[in-house]
N, C-alpha and C positions, 0 to 999 in steps of 0.2 A: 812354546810349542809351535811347530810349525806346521800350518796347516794344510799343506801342501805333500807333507811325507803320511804313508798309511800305517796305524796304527802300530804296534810290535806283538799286541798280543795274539796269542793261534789264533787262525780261523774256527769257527763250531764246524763240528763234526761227528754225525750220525754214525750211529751200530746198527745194523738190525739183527733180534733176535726172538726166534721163532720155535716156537718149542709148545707142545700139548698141557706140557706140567706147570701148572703157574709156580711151583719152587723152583723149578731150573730157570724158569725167568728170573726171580728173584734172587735166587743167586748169583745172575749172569750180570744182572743191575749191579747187583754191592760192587762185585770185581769190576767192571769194568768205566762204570759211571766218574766222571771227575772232570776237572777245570779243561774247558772245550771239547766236552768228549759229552754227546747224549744219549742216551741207549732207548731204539723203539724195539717193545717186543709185543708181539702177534701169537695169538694161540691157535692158529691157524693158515693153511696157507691162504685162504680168500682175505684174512685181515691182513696178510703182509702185503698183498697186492694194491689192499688202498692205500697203506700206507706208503708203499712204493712210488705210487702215484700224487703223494702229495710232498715228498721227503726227498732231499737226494741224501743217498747211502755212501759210508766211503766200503762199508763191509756188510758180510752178511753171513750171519752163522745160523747155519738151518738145520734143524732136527730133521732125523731121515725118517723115523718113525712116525706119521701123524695119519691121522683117520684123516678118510675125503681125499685130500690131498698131502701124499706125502712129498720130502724135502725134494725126491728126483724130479718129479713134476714139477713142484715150484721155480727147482733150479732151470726146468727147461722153458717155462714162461718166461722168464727174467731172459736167459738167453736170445727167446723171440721177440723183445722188444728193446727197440732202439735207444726209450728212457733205461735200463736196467742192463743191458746184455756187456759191459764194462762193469759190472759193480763185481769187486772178487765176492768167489763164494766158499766158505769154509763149513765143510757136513761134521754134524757131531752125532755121534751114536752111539746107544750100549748094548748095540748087539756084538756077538762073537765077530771074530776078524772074519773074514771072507773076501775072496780075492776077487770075486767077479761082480759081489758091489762094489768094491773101491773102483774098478773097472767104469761100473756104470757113474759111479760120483765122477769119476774125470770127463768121461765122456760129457755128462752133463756140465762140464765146467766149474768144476771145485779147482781150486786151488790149494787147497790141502784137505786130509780125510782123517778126523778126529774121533777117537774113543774115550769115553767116559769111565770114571770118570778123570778129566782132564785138570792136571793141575793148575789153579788161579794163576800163576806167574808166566807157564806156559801158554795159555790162550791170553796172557793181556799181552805179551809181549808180541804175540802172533798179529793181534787185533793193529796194534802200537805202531807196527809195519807198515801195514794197509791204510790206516787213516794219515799217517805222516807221507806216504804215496796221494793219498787224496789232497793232503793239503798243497804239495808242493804242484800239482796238475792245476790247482784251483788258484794260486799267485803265478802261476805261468799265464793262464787265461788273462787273469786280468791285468798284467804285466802286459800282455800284448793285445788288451782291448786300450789300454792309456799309450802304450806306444803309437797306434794307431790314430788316435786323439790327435797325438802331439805334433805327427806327419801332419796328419790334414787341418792342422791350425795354422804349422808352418807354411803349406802352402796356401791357404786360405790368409796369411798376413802377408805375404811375396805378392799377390794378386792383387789385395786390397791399397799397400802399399804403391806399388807399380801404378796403381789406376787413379788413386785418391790424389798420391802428393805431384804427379804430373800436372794437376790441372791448375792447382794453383803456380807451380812452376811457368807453367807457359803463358800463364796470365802475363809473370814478371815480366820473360822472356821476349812477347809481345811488347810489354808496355816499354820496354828497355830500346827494341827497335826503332821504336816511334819516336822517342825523345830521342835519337841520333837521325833522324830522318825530319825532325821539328824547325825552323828558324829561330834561333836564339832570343827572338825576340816575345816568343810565344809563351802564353801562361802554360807552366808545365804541373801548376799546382793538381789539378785532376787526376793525372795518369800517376803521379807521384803518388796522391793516396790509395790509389788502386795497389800501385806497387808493394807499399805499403801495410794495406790489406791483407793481399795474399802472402807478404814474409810473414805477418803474425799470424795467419792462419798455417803454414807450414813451422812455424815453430811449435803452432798448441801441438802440433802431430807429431809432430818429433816426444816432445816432453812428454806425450800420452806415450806413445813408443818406449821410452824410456821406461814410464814408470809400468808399464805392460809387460817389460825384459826383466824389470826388477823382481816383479810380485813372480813370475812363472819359476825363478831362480831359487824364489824365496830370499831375498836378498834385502828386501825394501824393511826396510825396521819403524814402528812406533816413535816419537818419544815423547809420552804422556805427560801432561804438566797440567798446573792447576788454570782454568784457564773458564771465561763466561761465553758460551755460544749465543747470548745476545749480543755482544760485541762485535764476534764472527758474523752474525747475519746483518748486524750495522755496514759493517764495512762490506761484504757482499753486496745488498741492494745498493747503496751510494754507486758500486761502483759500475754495478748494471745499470743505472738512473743515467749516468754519463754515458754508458758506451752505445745505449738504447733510450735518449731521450724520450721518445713517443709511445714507450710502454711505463705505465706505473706496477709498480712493485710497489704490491701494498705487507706490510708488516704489522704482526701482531705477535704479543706477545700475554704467556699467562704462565704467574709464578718464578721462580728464582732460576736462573740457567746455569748456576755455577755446576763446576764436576771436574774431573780429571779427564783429560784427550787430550791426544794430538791437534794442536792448536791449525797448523799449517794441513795438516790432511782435511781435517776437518771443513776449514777456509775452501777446499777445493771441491768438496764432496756439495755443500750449499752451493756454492760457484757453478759446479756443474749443471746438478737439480734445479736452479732459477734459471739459468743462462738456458740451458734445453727451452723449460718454461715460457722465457721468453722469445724465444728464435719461434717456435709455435702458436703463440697463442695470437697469432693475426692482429695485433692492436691492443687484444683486450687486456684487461687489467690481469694481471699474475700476483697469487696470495702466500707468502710465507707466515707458517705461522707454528707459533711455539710452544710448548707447552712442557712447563716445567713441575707442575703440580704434585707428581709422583718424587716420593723423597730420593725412589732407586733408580730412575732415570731420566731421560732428555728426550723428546721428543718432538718432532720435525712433520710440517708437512706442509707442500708445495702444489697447489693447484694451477689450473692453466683451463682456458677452454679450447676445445678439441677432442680430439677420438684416438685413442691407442688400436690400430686393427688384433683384433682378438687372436689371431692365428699368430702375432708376433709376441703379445705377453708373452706367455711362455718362455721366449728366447729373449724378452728384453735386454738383460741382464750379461747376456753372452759378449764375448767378444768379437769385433770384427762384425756387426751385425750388416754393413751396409755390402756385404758377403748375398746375403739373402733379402734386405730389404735398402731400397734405396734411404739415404742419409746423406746431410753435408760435410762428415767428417771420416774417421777411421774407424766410426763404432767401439770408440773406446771408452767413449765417458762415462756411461752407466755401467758398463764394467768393472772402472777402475772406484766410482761409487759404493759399490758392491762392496768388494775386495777390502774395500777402506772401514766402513761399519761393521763389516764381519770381522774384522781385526781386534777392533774396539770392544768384540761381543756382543755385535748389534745384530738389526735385521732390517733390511729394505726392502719395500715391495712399490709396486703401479697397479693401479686399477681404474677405469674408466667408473664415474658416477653420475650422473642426471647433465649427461655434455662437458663433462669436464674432467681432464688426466689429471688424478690423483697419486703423486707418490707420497708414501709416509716411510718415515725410519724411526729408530731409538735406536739411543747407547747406553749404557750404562752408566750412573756418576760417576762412579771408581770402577775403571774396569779389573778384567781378570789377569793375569802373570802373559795372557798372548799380546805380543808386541810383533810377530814377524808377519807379513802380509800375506795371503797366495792361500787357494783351494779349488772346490771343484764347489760352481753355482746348484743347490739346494732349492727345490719351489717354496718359496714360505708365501704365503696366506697374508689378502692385503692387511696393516694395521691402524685400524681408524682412530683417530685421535674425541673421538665426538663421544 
């Protein structure tokens, strides 16, 4: 499954049906009631008002006949308010025809003027119209609240891109000048790993870019294998211990790590979560730690001392975050973090605790049939390993 495409089943979608007689309600429920289809009925007009107010309606079939308030008044409330004055309105009645109510039902904004009684096939099929009208208004909207999205990611990665990968560029571009400007005889070893530096820091950006193109495509695929995530954080820490001699990566483990995952995402997702860890935690020691104790899954969690600003949780997880908060890179690693355990059928979360950024995740041993990457970030609730 991909999780990036929405559903295929209908949207749910409301009736309302308002009627004095609670058997014309009951009747109106059997006919109409079925797979995405709910029927509210009111035996009144001040009950359809609340529920008006708490429901949206794709329809509305109003008895004309009701003490207090009959259907012509309720139809013209509905008209005078902004939540309701769009809902169609369809009058049922079992009075004699009369031309100068139908008059007033239009006036009042019916869309059709029904007598009783009206055959089951006739009013679903009437009903079947309007709500297939509601639902197609209702995949329009959200169709063009994700197109919307998808603009201002695009330019929100043109921006981010343009600003981030200049800078390690012109480091090069600098350090490139200088050693044509040097005496041959001059140790050029310095500027060389400056140079150096900034090509592996514009290549993590690229690779993050890539795998950022991949996931939003839907494109980027699993491929699960049998495989021990103590291994993965073996080679992880080793390889943060080199590249950050002066921070220790402390490692613990508890219980068995075997399970099925993607060996190499996996690799990338601890990769990320320590390396963050470490780029942060000012010297101090950074804790991964394992926890395999649960027979159904794997479980992960990576401390640092330091402060998450509370206004950014929330969007931690986002793309592109150094968009909104300054960062050393493209704000893409705890995204593509994300994208990557939720693949798996996992869950990541961050939370600050007594001075110190806590992320925790879990996968599953064996995960589910989802192998394709990509969706839309969900807030889940930190998960404490303690």
């Amino acid at each position: 499954m991909n999780l990036s495409e929405t559903e295929t089943a209908p949207l749910q979608a409301n009736v309302l049906v308002v009627d004095d007689v609670p058997q014309n309600l009951m009747a109106m429920r059997a006919v109409l009631e079925g797979e995405g289809l709910s029927v509210l009925t009111a035996e009144s007009g001040a009950q359809a008002l609340e529920l008006l107010l708490t429901h949206s309606v794709a329809v509305a079939l109003l008895d004309v006949n009701m003490p207090e308030m009959n259907g012509f008044d309720l139809a013209e409330l509905m008209r005078g308010s902004s939540r309701t004055r769009e809902v169609p309105i369809l009058f049922l009645t079992a009075s004699p025809r009369d031309q100068r109510r139908m008059f007033r039902g239009y006036d009042s904004g019916a869309v059709d003027f029904l007598y009783k009684p009206v055959e089951p096939h006739v009013i679903l099929s009437k009903v079947q119209v309007f709500v297939e009208m509601a639902r197609q208004r209702e995949l329009m909207r959200q169709n063009n609240e994700r197109l919307a999205r998808a603009l201002a990611l695009n330019e929100t990665m043109i921006a981010v891109m343009t600003h981030d990968l200049r800078t390690p560029l012109s480091v090069i571009s600098l350090c490139a000048e200088s050693l044509e400007l040097m005496p041959p005889e001059t140790d050029r070893s310095r500027i060389a790993g400056r140079i150096l530096d900034s090509a592996h820091r514009m290549a993590r950006m690229i690779a993050q870019l890539l795998d950022f193109s991949k996931i939003r495509s839907g494109v980027l695929r699993l491929e699960p294998q049998e495989g021990d995530l103590r291994a993965v954080a073996d080679q992880v820490a080793e390889e943060l211990r080199q590249s950050a001699p002066g921070v220790a990566v402390e490692l613990a483990c508890e219980g068995t790590m075997g399970g099925r995952f993607d060996v190499d995402r996996m690799t990338q997702v601890l990769s990320n979560l320590v390396g963050n860890a470490v780029r942060h935690a000012e010297g101090a020691p950074v804790s991964l730690r394992l926890d395999g104790s649960d027979c159904n899954r794997l479980q992960v969690q990576v401390r640092n001392r330091g402060c998450i600003d509370e206004a950014l949780l929330p969007r931690l997880f986002e793309p592109f975050k150094s968009s909104f908060q300054a960062c050393s890179g493209l704000g893409l690693g705890l995204y593509i973090v994300d994208q990557f355990v939720r693949a798996h059928g996992g869950e990541v979360a961050a939370a600050n605790r007594d001075g110190e950024v806590v992320f925790s995740l879990w996968i599953p041993r064996q995960p589910a049939t989802t192998t394709l990457v990509g969706g839309v970030r969900t807030h889940v609730a930190p998960l404490p390993l303690d």
